[in-house]
C-alpha positions as CSV (number, residue, x, y, z in Angstrom):
1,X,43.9,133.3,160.9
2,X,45.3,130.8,158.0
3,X,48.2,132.3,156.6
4,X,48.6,128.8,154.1
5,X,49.0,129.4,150.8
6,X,45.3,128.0,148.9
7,X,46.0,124.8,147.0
8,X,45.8,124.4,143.2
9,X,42.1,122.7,143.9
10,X,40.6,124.6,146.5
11,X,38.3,126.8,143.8
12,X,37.8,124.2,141.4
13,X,35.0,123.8,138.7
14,X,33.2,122.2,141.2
15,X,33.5,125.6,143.5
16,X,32.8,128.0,140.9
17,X,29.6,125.7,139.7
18,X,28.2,125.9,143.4
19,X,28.9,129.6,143.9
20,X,27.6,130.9,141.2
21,X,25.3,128.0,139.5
22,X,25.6,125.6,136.9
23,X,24.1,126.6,133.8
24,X,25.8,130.4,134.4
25,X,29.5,129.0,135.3
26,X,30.2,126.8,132.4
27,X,30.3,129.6,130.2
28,X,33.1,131.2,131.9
29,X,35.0,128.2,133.0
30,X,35.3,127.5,129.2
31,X,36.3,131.0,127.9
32,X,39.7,130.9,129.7
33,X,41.1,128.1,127.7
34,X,41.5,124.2,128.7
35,X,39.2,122.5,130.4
36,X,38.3,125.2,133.1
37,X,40.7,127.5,135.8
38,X,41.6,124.5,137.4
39,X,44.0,123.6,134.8
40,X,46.0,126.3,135.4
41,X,49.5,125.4,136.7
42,X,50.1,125.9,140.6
43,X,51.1,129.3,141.2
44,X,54.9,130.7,142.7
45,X,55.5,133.1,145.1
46,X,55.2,135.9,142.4
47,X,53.0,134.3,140.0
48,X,49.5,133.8,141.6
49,X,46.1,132.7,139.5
50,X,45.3,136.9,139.6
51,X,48.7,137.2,137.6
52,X,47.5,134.9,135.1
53,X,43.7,136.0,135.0
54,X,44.3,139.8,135.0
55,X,45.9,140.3,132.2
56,X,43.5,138.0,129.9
57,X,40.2,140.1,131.5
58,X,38.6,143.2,131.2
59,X,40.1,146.2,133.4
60,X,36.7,147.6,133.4
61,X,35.2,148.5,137.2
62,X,31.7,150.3,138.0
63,X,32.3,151.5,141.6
64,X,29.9,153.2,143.8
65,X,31.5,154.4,147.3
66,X,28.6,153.4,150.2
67,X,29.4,156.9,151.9
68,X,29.3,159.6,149.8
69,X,27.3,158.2,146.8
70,X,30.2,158.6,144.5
71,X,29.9,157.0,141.2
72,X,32.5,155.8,138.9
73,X,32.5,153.6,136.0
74,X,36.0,153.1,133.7
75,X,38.6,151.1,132.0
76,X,42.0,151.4,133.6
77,X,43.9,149.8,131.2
78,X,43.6,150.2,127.8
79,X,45.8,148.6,125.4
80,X,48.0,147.2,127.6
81,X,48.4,150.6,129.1
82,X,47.4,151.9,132.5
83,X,44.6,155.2,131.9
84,X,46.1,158.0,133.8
85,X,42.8,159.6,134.3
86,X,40.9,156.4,135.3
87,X,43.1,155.3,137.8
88,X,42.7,158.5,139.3
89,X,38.5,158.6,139.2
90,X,39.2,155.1,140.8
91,X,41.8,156.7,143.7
92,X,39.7,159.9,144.3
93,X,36.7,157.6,145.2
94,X,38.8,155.5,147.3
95,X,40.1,158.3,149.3
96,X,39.6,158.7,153.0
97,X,36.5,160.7,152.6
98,X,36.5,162.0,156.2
99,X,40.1,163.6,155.6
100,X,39.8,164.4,152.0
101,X,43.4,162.0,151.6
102,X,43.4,160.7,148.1
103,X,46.8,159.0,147.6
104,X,47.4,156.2,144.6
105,X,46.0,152.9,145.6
106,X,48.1,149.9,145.0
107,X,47.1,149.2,141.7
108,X,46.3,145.5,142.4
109,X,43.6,145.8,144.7
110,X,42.3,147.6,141.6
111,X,43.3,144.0,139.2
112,X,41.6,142.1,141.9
113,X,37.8,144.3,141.9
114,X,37.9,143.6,138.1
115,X,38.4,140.2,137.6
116,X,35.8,139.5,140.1
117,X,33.8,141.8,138.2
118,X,34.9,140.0,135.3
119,X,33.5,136.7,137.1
120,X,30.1,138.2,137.8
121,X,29.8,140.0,134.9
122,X,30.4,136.5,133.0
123,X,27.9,134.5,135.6
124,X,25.0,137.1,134.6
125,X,25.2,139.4,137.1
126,X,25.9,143.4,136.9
127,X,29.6,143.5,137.9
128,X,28.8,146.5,140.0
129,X,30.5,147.1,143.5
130,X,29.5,148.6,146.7
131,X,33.3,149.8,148.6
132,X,32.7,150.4,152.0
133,X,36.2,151.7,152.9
134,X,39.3,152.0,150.6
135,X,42.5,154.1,152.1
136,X,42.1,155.2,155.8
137,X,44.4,157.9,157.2
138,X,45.7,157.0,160.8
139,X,43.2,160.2,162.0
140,X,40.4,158.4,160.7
141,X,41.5,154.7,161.7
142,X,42.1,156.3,165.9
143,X,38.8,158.0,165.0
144,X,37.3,154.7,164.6
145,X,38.9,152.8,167.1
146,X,37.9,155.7,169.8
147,X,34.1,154.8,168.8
148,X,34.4,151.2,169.4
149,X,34.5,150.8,165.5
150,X,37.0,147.6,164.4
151,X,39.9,149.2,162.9
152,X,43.1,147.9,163.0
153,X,46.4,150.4,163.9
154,X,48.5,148.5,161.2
155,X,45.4,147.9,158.7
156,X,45.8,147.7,154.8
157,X,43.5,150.4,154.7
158,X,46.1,152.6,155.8
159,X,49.0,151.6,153.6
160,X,46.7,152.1,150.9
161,X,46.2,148.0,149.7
162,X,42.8,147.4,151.0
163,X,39.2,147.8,149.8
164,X,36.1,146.6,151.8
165,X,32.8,145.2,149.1
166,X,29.4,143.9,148.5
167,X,29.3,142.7,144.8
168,X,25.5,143.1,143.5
169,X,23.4,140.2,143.9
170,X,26.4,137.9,145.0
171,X,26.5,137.1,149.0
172,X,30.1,138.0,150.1
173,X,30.6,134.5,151.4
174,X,31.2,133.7,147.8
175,X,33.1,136.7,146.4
176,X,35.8,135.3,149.6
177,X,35.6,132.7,147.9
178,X,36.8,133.6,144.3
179,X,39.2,136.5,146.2
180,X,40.8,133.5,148.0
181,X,41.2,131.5,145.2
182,X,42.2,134.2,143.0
183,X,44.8,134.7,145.6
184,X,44.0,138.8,145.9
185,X,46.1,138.4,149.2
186,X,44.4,138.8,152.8
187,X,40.8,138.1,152.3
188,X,38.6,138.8,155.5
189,X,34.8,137.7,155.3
190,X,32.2,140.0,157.4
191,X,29.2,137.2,157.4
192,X,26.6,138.7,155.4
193,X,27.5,142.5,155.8
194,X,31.0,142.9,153.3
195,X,33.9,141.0,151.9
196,X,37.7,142.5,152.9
197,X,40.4,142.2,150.3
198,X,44.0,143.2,149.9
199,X,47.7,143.0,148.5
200,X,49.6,141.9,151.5
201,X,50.7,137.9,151.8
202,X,47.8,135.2,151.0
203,X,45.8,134.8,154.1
204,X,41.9,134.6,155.8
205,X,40.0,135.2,158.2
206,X,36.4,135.3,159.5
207,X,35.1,137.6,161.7
């Protein structure tokens, strides 16, 4: 696992051109300001490029949960003001499904989905997202462990900070890629199968 913190350079113009394509990324790079992201000063320990980009972005996520089919599409801040109602569409189809747990989400793994939707949506592509898991209850995490399933006991999932994704049309080698220079947190990349993300201290990891 690298726990190092990403350098002001590792997602440059250069990375955002060859992930998502030159004549879509221009367009993006330039509608931030300067001369593209890259020019953005080198983050602190509580000031990370997501703290910048956020609040500049569109809150806007169109969610579909992989197990149960359910569906939502909202704006969870509006104004400059969080929407009470969205954030709870967004937490009910990030509950633990199995367990029917449906506890706030940390409300940056939420800032993190929607400027990488804000990313794709800007690059030509739908925005849309495929979440795998969100919260897990520690009944549903043994549950998985007992079948062999990878679960960690002391996962994000359980403390409610985590969210596993496929972005539409975007292979999740590069959505890692734009999480970990985003600096979401812990970003884990699944090969071809789903992108992890979460709040807890800036690391990676393959598996």
């Amino acid at each position: 696992m690298n726990t190092a913190r990403p350098s002001a350079g590792h997602f440059n113009r250069r990375g955002l051109l060859r992930a998502f394509g030159a004549s879509l990324a221009v367009p993006a790079l330039a509608s931030c300001g300067g001369s593209g992201y890259e020019s953005l000063p080198p983050p602190t320990r509580a000031d990370t490029r997501l703290d910048y980009l956020f609040p500049q972005g569109d809150s806007y996520l169109n969610i579909r949960n992989a197990h149960t089919d359910e569906r939502v599409a909202v704006r969870f801040v509006e104004d400059g003001r969080e929407n009470r109602r969205a954030l709870r569409k967004l937490d009910w189809v990030f509950r633990d499904w199995r367990q029917g747990e449906a506890p706030d989400m940390d409300r940056r793994i939420y800032w993190s989905l929607a400027t990488l939707s804000n990313f794709a949506r800007r690059n030509g592509h739908s925005g849309q997202i495929t979440l795998l898991s969100g919260f897990r209850t520690a009944q549903t995490t043994y549950d998985l462990q007992s079948r062999g399933v990878g679960a960690a006991s002391r996962s994000y999932h359980m403390r409610r900070r985590a969210a596993d994704i496929r972005f539409d049309g975007i292979p999740p080698e590069q959505i890692a890629d734009m999480a970990e220079w985003l600096q979401v947190g812990g970003v884990g990349r699944y090969g071809s199968s789903f992108t992890h993300v979460d709040s807890g201290p800036i690391r990676t990891w393959g598996a």
